[in-house]
C-alpha positions in Angstrom: 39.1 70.0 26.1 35.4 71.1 25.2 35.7 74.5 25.5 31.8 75.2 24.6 31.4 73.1 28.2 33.6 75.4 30.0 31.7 78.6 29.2 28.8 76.9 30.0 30.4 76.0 33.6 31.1 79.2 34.4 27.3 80.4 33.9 26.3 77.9 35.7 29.0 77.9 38.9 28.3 81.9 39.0 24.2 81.1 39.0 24.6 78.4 42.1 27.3 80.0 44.4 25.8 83.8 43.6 22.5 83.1 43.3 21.7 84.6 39.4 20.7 84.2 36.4 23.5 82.9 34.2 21.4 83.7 31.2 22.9 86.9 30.3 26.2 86.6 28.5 29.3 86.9 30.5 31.1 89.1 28.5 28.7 91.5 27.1 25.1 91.3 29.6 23.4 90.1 26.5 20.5 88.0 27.0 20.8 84.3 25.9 18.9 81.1 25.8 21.9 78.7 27.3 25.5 78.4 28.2 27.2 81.3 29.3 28.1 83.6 26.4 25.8 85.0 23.4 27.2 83.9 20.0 29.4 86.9 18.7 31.7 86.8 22.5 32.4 82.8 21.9 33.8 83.7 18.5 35.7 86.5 20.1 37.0 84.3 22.6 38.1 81.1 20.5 39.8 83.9 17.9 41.5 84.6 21.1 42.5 81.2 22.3 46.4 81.1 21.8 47.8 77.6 23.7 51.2 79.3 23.5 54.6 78.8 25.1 57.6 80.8 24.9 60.4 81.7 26.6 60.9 84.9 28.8 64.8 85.7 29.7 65.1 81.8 29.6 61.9 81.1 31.2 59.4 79.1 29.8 55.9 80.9 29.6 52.7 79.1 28.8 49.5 81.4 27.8 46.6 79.9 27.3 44.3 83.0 25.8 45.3 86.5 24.1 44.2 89.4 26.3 41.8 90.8 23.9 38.4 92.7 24.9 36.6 89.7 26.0 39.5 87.6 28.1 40.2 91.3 29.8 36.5 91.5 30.9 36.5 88.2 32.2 39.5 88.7 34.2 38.1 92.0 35.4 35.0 90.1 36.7 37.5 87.7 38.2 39.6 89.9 40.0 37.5 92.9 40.9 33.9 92.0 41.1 34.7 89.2 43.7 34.1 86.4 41.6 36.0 84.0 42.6 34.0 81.4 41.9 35.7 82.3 38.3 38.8 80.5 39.6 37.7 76.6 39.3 37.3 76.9 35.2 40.0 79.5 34.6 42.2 76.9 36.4 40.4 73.7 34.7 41.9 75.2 31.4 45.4 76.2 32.3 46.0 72.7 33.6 44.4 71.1 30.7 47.0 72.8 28.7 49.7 71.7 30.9 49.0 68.5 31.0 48.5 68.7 27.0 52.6 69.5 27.3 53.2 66.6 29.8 54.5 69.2 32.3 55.9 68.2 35.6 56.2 70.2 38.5 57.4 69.6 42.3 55.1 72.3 43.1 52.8 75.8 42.3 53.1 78.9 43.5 51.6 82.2 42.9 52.4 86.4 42.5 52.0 88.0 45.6 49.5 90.7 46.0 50.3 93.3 48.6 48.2 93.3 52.0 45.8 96.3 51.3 45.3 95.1 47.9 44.2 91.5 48.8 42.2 92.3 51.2 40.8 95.1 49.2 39.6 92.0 47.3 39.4 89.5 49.9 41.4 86.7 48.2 44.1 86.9 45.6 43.7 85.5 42.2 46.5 84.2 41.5 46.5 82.1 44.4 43.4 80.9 43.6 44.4 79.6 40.1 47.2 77.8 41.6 45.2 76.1 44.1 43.0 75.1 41.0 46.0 74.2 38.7 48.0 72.0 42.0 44.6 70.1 42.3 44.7 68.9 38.9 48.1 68.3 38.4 48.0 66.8 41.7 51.0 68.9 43.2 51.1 71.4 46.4 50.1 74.5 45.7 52.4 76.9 47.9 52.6 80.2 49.4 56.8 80.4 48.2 56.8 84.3 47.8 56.0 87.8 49.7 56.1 91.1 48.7 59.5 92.9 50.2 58.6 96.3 50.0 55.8 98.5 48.4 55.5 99.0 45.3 53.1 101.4 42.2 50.3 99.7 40.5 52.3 98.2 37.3 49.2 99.1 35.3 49.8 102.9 35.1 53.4 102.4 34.2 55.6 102.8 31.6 57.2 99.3 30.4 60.8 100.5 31.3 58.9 101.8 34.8 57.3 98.7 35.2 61.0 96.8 35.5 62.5 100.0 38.0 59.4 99.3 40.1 59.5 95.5 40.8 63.0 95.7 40.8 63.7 93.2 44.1 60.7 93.7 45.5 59.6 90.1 46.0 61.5 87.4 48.2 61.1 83.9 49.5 58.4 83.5 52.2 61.3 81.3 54.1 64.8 82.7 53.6 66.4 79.5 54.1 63.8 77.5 52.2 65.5 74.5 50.3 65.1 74.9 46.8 67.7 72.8 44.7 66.3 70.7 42.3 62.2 71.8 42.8 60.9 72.2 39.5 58.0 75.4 40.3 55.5 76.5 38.1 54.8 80.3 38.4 51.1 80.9 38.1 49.7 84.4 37.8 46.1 85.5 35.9 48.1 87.8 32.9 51.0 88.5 31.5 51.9 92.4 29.7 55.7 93.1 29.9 57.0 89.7 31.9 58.1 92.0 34.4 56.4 90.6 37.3 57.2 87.2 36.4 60.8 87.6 35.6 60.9 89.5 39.2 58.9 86.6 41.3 61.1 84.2 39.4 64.2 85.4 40.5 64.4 84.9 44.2 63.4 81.4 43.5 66.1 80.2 41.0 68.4 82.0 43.6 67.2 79.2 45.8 68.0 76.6 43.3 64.9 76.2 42.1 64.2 75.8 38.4 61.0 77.8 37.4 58.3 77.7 34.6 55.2 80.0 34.3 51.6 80.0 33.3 49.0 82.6 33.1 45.5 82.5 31.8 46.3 85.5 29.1 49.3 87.0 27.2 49.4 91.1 26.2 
């Protein structure tokens, strides 16, 4: 995959759907004669670019970037500066590395947010990335999950709070969806402790599903 092109794409998707200049560097604001970053953040971010899989409690994980300064700003923009225009070459990249791993999946689906979160936001991220990623790999991308009760905000927590606190608190959007034999990718933007994915995956291999995972950065 050209990578220098997808920098470039998101400058210029953010300058025709929000109307701006995409001649400042997306990381930093640094001005810049083309493409989408300045010089010193596309060396940060290909130092950053991982391409990893591994396995989490038995379930395969595939990263595609290290959350370092620059990936976290870009996710930031992404998730809370409703940008979700972000979500076409975020997406491009994580199925470009699936398919690099001839990857097959009956299906995507996403992490939850909560209501007031998402519509604190007005769309939720990870959805969006799996709509992106199901297009590509030409699969349905599908709202499987819900949030089951209400839970703290993972980031202020302690890694051995961050398990108590998702403990069961996601479940299948259909209790008596069939599941047996779907293969589901997991998609979600990053990954710190696993926690939320080993939680989300849980009521799905219940089901009978089996169940891989992607995300855009690893912690």
């Amino acid at each position: 995959m050209n990578y220098s092109g997808f920098w470039k794409k998101i400058g210029k998707a953010g300058a025709e759907l929000l109307a701006l200049d995409a001649r400042t560097c997306a990381v930093c604001g640094r001005d810049i004669r083309e493409g989408a970053v300045c010089g010193e953040c596309a060396r940060q971010l290909a130092e950053a670019r991982i391409l990893q899989a591994e396995r989490l409690s038995g379930i395969p994980l595939y990263s595609c970037y290290r959350y370092d300064a620059c990936v976290r700003t870009i996710l930031l923009r992404f998730k809370l500066n409703h940008s979700p225009w972000l979500a076409e070459a975020i997406g491009e990249q994580m199925a470009s590395f699936l398919r690099s791993r001839a990857l097959c999946f009956s299906a995507a689906t996403f992490v939850p947010l909560s209501r007031k979160r998402e519509l604190e936001r007005g769309y939720n991220q990870a959805e969006l990335l799996a709509r992106e990623i199901g297009k590509r790999l030409e699969i349905p991308a599908m709202p499987l999950l819900r949030r089951s009760r209400k839970t703290k905000v993972q980031s202020r927590l302690k890694a051995e709070e961050r398990a108590e606190n998702l403990k069961d608190a996601f479940a299948l959007v259909h209790k008596e969806q069939a599941m047996r034999g779907q293969r589901i990718l997991l998609v979600d933007d990053v990954a710190t402790t696993g926690t939320t994915i080993l939680q989300c995956a849980k009521p799905l291999q219940e089901a009978g599903a089996s169940v891989a995972a992607i995300v855009f950065a690893r912690a």
